[in-house]
N, C-alpha and C positions, 0 to 999 in steps of 0.2 A: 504494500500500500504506500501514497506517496505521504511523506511528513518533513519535518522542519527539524532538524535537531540539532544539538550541541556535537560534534566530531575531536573538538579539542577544548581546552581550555589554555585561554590567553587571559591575563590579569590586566593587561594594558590597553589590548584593544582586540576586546572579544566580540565583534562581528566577523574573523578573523578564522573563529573555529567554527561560525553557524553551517548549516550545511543543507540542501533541500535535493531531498531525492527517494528510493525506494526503501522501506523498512519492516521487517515484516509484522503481519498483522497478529494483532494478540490472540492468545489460545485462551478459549474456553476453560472455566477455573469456579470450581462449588462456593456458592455464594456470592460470585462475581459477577455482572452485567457487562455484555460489552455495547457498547454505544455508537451511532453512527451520527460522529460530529455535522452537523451544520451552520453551525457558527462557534468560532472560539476567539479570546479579545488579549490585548498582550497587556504584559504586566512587566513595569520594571522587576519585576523577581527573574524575569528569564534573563534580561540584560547579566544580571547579579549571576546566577545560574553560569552564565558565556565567562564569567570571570571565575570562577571556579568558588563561588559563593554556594554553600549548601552543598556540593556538587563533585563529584572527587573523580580524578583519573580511571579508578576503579570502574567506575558506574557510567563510562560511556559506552558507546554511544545513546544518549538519552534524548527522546524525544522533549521536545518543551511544551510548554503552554500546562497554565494552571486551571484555566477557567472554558466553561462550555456548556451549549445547549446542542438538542439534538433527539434519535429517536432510537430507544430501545429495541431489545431483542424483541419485545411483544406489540411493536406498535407505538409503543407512550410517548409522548413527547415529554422530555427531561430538564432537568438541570442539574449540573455534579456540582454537590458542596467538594471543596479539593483537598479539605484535610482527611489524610489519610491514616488511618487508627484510632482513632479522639474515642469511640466509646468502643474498639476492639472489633467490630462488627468485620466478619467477613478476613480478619487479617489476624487473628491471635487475638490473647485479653494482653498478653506483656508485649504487643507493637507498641512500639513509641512512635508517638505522634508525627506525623510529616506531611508536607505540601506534596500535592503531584509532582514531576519531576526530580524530585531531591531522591527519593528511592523506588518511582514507578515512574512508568514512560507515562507521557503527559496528554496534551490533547490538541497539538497541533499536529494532527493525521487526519485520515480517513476516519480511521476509528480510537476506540480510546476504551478501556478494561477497568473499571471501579469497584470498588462489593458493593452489592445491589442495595445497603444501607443509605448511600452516599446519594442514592437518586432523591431526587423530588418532581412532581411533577409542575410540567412549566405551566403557570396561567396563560389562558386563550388571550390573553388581552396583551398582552408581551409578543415580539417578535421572536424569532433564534438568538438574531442580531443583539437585539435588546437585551432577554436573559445572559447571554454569555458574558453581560461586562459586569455583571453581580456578585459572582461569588468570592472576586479575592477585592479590587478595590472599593466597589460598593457597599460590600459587606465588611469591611476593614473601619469603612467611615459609618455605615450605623453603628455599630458595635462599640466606636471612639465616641459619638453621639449620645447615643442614649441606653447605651449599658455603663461603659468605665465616665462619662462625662457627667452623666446624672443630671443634663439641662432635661427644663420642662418649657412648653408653652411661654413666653412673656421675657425667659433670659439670654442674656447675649454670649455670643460664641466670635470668637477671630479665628479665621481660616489664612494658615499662612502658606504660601506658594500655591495660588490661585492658579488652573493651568493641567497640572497634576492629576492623574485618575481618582486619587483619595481625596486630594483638595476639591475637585471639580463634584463628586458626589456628597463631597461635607455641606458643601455650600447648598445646593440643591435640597439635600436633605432637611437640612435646618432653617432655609424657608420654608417647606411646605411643613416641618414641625411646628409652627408656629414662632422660632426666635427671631431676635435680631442681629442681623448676620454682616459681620463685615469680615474682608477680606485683603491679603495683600499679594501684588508681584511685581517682578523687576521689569517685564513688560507691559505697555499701555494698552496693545491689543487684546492683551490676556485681563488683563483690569477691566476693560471697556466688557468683554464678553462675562466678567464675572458678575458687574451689574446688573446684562440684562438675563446671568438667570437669577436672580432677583439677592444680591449683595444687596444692604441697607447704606454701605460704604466700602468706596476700593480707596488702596493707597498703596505707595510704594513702601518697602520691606523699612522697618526702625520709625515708621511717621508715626507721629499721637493719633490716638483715636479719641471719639468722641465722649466714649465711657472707657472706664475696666471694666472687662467684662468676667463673665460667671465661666468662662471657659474658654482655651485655646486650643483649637486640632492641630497638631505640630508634624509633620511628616520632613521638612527640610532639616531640621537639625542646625549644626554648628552657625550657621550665617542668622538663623534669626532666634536662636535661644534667648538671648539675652531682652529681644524685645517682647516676646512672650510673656516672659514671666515678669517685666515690667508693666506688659498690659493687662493683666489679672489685677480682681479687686481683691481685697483682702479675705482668704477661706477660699480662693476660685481653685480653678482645676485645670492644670495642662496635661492632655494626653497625648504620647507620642506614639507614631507607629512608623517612624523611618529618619534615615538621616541624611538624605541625599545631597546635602554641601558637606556630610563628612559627622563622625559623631562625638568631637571633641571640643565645643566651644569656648573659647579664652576664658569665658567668666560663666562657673555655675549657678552666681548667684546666688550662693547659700544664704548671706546674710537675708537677704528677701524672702528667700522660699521658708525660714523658720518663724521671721517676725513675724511673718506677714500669715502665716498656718496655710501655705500654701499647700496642693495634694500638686503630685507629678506621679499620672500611673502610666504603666506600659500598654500597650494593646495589639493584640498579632490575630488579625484573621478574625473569625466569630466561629459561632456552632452554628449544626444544622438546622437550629429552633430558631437562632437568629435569622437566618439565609430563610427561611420559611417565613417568617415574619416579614422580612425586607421586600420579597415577591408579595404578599396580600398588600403589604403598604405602597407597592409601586402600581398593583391590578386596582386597588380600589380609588386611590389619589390620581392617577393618571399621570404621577411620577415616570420620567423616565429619562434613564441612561445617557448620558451626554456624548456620543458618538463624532471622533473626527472625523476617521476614514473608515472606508468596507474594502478589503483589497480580497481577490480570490487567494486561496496556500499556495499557489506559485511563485507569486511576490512579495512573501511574509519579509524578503530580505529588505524591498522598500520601507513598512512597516518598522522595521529594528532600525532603522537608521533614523529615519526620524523622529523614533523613540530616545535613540541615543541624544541625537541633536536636539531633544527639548522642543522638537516643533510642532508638538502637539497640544490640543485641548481637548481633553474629555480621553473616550475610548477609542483604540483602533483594532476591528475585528477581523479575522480572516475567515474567510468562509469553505468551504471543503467542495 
């Protein structure tokens, strides 16, 4: 079958090991679904993946892609939550936890092999297109939202590196939540697009905001730490779920994060109750998935580059 996969690992410049060609198709396995991708959405975890993040010499050649809609052995139309082990289902009770690609071939193919636990079925009211950008960054930013974030209705959140699959779904999210939503990026066109999906306020990365707010979705890391946690009001909440300027920033801030009783929790991914939640909240709101490009799996290579290059908004899908 044809797929998309990692061949080598380069830490420098890992578009380098991608590779798009024949692999074969997965074997049939007790308590496993295999699935017939049509639509899967990329994730900087694959970029991470190409750098040998998660991802080891051992375990290649490995197909990529985390996230996917598509149509079962029996018909159904799906969606793969992509953590793999979380309640043992299908894979042992002592698996340890993991994303698709880190220890099973992914789902930038033809087809794609999960325990049949992992499925959910897709609402009518969703595309392929649309379900496939949900389960790793959409579901990263509910779960940053309103599991570890604990905003309601009426409070404000900053979403820093507007632009972003996790930024671009925070924002969206926490309008149609009810809060009040501002946002920051280093570009205008990225700013301008984050308004109109409905940002209360754009700015560029370090500007005062109007308020401190009751929370900040933090996925950049090193470059805007410091303004985060200066933009929380006293008792707020910054959650992070990535570091993509790097994860070391000059100043942690301690003195702030103790006077101030600030919370800083982690967030990785969500469960499948969450991902189930996020689909009825997207079918019944009319929420939906922020989509740059749709390229067909032959040109997933276009895709990773301008993934690389930052020159995306929202989701970009490959379709099978």
């Amino acid at each position: 079958m044809f797929a998309v996969y990692a061949a080598r690992i380069d830490a420098e410049q890992p578009l380098t090991g991608l590779e798009l060609g024949e692999r074969p198709a997965p074997r049939p396995r007790d308590g496993w679904s295999t699935v017939t991708v049509k639509a899967a959405s990329l994730n900087h975890h694959d970029l991470w993946s190409l750098r040998g993040v998660g991802l080891g010499e051992e375990s290649l050649p490995m197909i990529l892609g985390c996230d996917a809609a598509g149509i079962d052995e029996d018909g159904n139309e799906v969606v793969l939550h992509s953590v793999i082990g979380q309640s043992g289902y299908g894979v042992g009770p002592d698996e340890r936890r993991s994303i698709l690609t880190e220890r099973y071939q992914g789902t930038f193919a033809e087809q794609v092999t999960v325990p049949t636990w992992n499925l959910l079925p897709k609402p009518a009211e969703l595309s392929f297109e649309e379900a496939a950008c949900l389960p790793t960054a959409w579901l990263t930013a509910y779960r940053m939202l309103f599991s570890n974030a604990g905003v309601r209705p009426g409070d404000s959140v900053l979403v820093q590196g507007a632009g972003g699959g996790v930024a671009t779904a925070a924002i969206v999210l926490a309008r149609a939540g009810g809060l009040r939503v501002y946002a920051t990026s280093r570009d205008a066109a990225k700013r301008r697009r984050a308004e109109e999906l409905g940002a209360h306020g754009v700015y560029e990365p370090g500007a005062r905001l109007p308020e401190r707010v009751d929370a900040v979705i933090e996925t950049v890391g090193a470059a805007t730490w410091s303004h985060s946690v200066k933009s929380l009001r006293p008792g707020g909440t910054l959650v992070i779920s990535g570091a993509t300027s790097g994860p070391n920033p000059r100043s942690a801030e301690l003195n702030r994060i103790f006077f101030l009783e600030l919370k800083v929790v982690g967030s990785t991914m969500g469960s499948k109750e969450e991902l189930q939640d996020l689909l009825s909240f997207c079918a019944v709101t009319g929420v939906r998935p922020v989509i740059d490009s749709v390229l067909p799996l032959d040109r997933a290579r276009e895709g990773f580059e301008h993934l690389a290059a930052g020159e995306v908004f929202g989701k970009i899908v490959l379709t099978a």
